[in-house]
C-alpha positions in Angstrom: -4.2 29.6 58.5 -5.8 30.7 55.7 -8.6 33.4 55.0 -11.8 30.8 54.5 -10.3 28.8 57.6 -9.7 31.7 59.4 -13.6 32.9 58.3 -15.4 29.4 58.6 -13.8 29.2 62.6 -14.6 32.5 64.0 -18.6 32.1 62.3 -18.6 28.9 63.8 -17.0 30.3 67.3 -18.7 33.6 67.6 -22.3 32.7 64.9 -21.4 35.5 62.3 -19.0 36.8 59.8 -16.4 38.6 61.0 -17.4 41.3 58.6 -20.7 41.8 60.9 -19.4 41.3 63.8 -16.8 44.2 63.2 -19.2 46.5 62.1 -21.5 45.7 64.9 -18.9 46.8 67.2 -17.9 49.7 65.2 -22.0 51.1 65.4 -21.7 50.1 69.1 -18.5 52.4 69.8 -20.6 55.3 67.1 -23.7 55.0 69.3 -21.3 55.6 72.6 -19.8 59.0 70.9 -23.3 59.7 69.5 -24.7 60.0 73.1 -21.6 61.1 74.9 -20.1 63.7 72.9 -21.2 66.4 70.6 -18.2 65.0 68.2 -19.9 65.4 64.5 -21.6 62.4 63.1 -19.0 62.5 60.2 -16.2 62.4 62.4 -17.7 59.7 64.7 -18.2 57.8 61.2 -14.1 58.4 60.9 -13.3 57.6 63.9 -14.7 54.1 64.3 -13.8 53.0 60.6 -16.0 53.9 58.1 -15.1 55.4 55.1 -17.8 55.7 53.3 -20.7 58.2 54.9 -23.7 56.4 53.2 -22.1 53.1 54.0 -21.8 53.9 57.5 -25.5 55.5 57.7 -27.0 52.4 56.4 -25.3 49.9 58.7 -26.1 52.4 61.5 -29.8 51.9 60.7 -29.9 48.2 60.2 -28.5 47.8 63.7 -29.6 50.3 65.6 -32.8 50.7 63.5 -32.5 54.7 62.9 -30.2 57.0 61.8 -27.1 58.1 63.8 -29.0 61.7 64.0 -31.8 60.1 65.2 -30.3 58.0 67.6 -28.4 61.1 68.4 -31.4 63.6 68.9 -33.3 60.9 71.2 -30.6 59.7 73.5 -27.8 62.4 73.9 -27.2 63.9 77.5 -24.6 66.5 76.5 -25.4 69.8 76.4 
């Protein structure tokens, strides 16, 4: 199968690119390891596969609708 197959199956499977739908679960697993851990928002931005800091901080804010500080400041438990 090729790539546009591959790409016009899962959009029509899942209702978005693959592209969003992986970076929606990578700011899901960042928003986990924002609240539960005291990890450092540039690692968390390693860890779940972004490369690119003002990449990452972007996305973050277009799903979550603030920035992973933010999100960080108002819903961590960890002390």
């Amino acid at each position: 199968m090729n790539r546009t197959t591959l790409s016009e199956k899962f959009n029509r499977l899942v209702g978005e690119t693959i592209i969003t739908y992986i970076n929606k679960l990578r700011v899901n697993i960042a928003t986990t390891l924002l609240r539960d851990t005291r990890v450092p928002i540039s690692e968390i931005m390693e860890i779940v596969g972004f490369n690119d800091s003002s990449y990452f901080f972007r996305t973050f804010k277009i799903y979550k609708g603030q920035s992973p500080k933010e999100y960080r400041d108002e819903y961590c438990c960890v002390d």
